[in-house]
N, C-alpha and C positions, 0 to 999 in steps of 0.2 A: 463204658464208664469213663475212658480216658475222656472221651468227646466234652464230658461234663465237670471234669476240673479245669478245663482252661477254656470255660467257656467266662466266668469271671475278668479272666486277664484278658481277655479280647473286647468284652465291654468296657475295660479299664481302658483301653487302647485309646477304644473309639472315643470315649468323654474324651481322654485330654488333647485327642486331635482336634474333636469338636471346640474344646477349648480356645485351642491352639487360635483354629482357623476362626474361631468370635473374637477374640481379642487383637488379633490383627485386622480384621473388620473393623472393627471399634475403633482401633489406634488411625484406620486410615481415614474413618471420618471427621477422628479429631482433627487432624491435619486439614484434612478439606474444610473444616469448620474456622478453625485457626487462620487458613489462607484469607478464607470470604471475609471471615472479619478483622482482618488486620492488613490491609490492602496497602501497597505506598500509597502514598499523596505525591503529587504533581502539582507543580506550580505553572501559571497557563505560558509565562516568558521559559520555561526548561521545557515544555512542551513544544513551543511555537520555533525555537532551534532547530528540530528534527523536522527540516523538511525540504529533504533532496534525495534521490535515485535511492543512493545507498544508506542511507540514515532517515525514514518515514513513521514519524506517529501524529494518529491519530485523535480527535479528541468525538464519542459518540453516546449519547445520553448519560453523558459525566464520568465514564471511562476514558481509560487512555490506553490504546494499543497501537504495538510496536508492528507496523504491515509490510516494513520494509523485506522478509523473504517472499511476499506475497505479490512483491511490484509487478514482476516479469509474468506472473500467472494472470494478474485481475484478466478476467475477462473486458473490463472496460481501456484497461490500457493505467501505465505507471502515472497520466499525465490526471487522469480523471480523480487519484489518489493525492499528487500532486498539489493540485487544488484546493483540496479539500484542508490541508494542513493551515497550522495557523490562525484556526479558528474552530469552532462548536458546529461538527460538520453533522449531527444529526439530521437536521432536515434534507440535507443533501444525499442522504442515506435512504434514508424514509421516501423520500421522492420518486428513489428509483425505482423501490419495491421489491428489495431482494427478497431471494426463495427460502424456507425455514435451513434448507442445509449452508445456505451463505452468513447465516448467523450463527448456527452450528459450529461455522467453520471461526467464527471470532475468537470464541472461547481461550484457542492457541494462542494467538497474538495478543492478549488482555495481561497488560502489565500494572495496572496501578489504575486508582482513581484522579479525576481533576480539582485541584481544590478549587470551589466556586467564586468563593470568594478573591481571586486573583485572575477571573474571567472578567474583561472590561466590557460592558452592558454595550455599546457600539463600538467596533473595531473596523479601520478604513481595511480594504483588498490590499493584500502585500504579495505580488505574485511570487513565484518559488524561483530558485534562482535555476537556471537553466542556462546550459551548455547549448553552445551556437550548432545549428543545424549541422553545418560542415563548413569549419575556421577557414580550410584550405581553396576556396573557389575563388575566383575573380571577385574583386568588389563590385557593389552593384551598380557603382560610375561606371566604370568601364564598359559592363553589358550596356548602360542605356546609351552609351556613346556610338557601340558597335551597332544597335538597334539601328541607330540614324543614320550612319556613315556608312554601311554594306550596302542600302535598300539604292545611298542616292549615288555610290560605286557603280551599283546592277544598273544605273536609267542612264549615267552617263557614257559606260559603255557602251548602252544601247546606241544613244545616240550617235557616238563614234561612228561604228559598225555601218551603221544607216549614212551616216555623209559618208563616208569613205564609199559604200557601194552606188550610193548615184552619183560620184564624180564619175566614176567608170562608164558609166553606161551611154 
């Protein structure tokens, strides 16, 4: 008989975990509701800033995300992201044909919308600013100088070489 007076309080348990666990449901789609619709805005010149190694956004069917932890991963390379800055790189997206997990994978880097209105209908190519291959090499005078001057060095010695052995002979 004991089994049967706290069988009460154990359904009282269970509702108000049930509860519990609904209303924190609830509360988390508010929030995800509240995100979707209340999105920043970007203006397309605070978008078009971010576009180096360490500071990259994007702008892709009027989203704006931030891909700059993703540089070093793209499978295409930081340079192919790169490019793409600076402008309404949808089609250059769409192009390539990523796989549904590469879109999956945007979701994380999606910071805000782009205001359209602040997108100019044609924008000239402004390449991204990039860091010289390697500052420290020779300029590239000097190789083409060394190009010319070793080659007619190597025929003049020849020639040397060759008079100097038929005076002898």
């Amino acid at each position: 008989m004991a089994n049967f007076h706290h069988q009460p309080q154990i359904e009282e348990i269970l509702t108000q975990s049930q509860f519990i666990s609904h209303s924190e449901s609830t509360n988390n789609q508010k929030v995800k509701k509240q995100m979707a619709s209340d999105p920043k805005l970007h203006t397309f010149d605070e978008v078009s800033k971010h576009n180096k190694t360490k500071d990259c956004w994007l702008i892709l069917s009027g989203k704006v995300y931030d891909v700059t932890p993703f540089m070093e991963d793209h499978p295409g390379g930081d340079e192919v992201l790169l490019s793409a800055t600076g402008k309404d790189a949808t089609n250059d997206f769409e192009d390539v044909g990523h796989s549904d997990s590469a879109r999956e994978m945007m979701d994380k880097y999606y910071i805000g919308e782009i205001d359209s209105s602040t997108v100019p209908l044609k924008r000239s190519y402004v390449p991204p600013e990039q860091s010289q291959y390697n500052p420290d090499k020779t300029s590239e005078f000097v190789i083409k100088i060394l190009q010319f001057l070793v080659p007619l060095l190597i025929l003049g010695l020849a020639f040397v070489v060759r008079n100097y052995t038929k005076k002898e002979e």
